[in-house]
Every structure is written in structure tokens, then in C-alpha cells.
C-alpha positions as CSV (number, residue, x, y, z in Angstrom):
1,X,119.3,127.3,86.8
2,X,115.5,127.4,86.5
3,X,112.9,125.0,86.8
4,X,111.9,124.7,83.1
5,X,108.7,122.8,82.9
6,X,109.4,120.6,85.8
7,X,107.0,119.6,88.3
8,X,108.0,122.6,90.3
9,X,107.3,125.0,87.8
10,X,104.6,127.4,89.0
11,X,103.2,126.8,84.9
12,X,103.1,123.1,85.4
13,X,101.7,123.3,88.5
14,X,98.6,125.3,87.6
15,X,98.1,123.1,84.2
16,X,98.3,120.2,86.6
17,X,95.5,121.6,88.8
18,X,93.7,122.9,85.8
19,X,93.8,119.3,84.4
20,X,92.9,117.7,87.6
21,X,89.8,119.8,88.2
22,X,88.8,119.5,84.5
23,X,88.9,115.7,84.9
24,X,87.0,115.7,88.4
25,X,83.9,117.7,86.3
26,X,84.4,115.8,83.1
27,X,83.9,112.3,82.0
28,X,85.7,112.8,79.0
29,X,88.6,114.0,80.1
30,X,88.3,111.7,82.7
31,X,88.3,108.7,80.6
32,X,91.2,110.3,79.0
33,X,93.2,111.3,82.2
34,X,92.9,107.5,83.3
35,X,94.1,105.9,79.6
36,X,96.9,107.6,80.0
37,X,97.3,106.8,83.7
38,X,96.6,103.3,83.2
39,X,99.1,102.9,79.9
40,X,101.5,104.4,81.2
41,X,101.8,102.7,84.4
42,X,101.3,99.2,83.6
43,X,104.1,99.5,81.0
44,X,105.8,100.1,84.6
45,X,105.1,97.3,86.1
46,X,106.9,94.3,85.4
47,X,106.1,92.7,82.9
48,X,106.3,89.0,84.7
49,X,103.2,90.0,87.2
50,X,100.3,88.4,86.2
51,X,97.6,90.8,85.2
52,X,95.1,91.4,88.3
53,X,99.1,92.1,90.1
54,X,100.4,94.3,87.5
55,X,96.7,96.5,87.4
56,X,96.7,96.8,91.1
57,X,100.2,97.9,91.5
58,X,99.5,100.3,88.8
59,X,96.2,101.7,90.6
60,X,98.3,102.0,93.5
61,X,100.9,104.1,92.3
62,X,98.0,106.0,90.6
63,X,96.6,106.8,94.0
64,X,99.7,107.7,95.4
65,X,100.4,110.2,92.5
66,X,97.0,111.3,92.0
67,X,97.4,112.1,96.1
68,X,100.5,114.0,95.9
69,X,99.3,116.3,93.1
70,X,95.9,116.6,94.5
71,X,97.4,118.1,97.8
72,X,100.2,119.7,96.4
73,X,98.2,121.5,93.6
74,X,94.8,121.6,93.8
75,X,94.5,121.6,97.8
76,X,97.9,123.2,98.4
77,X,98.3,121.4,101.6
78,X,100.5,123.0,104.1
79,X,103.7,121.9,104.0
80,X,103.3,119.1,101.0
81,X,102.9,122.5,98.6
82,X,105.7,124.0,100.2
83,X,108.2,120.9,99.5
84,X,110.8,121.6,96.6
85,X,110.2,118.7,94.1
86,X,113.1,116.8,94.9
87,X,112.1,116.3,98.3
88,X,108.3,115.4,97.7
89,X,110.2,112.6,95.3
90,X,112.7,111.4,98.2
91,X,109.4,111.3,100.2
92,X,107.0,108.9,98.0
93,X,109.8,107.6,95.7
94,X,110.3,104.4,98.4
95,X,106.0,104.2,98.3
96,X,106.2,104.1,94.8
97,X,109.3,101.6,94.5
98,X,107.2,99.6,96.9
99,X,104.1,99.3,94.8
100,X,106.2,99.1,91.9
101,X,108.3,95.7,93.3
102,X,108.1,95.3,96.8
103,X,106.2,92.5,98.8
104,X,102.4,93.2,98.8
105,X,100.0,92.0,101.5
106,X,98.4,88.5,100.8
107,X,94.3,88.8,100.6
């Protein structure tokens, strides 16, 4: 069975990059790359959290994605662009869950 348009798709991958770069060069599609960023994760984030917690979990899980595709696609880091997808997600998925709900350092 094939990838599809799965993260481990060589066609995703290079829209991924191609996206990234743009958005590195671009203030528009920067702004845009971050609105969707930003909506989408802090629909993530519980709901409870007051709002300076829910934005910085959600910047954190932005950094860690942003991170993963940066070296994965754009740098092609070693081994990280070698990974199959599943195992870059058992990797970062307990980093995420951890930003997502877990116990955050006091200031």
C-alpha cells in the first residue's frame, strides 16, 4: 500500500519545503503560514487553559513541528530525513503530548 499524500510522500515533502522556503522569503505567506498555525493549534489546546497557557503551548508545539519539517525537508538532516513517518511521530508524539497537557515549568 502507498503512501498517498501522507507526510512521507516524496510530493508532500517537497510542497512542504516549497511552502516552508516561500514563507521564510515572504511576509505574506508568512502571515498566512502562521494563521493557520496558530488556529489550528489553539483549537488543540484545551480549552480550560487560560489564554497566555493555551498560546504558549501552541507556539511550542509549533516549534516542535516547524523543527521536524525544517530538518526533515528543507535541511534533510541525516537520519531525521531518513526516518519513515511513523517513527518520526513515535519520536516527537510524547514532546508534543507534553506541550499539549503535560506539566510545564513555573516562570
Amino acid at each position: 500500500m502507498g503512501h498517498g499524500s501522507t507526510l512521507g510522500s516524496p510530493g508532500l515533502a517537497e510542497v512542504l519545503r516549497s511552502i516552508i522556503l516561500t514563507a521564510a522569503h515572504e511576509p505574506t505567506a508568512m502571515q498566512r503560514l502562521r494563521g493557520v498555525f496558530a488556529g489550528s493549534l489553539l483549537t488543540a489546546v484545551a480549552g480550560h487553559l487560560d489564554d497566555d497557557e493555551r498560546t504558549l503551548r501552541a507556539g511550542l508545539v509549533a516549534s516542535q513541528l516547524i523543527g521536524v519539517a525544517m530538518a526533515r525537508y528543507v535541511w534533510r538532516v541525516g537520519a531525521l530525513a531518513e526516518l519513515h513517518r511513523d517513527q518520526v511521530v513515535r519520536y516527537i508524539a510524547p514532546t508534543i503530548q507534553r506541550y499539549l497537557a503535560g506539566r510545564l515549568p513555573g516562570p
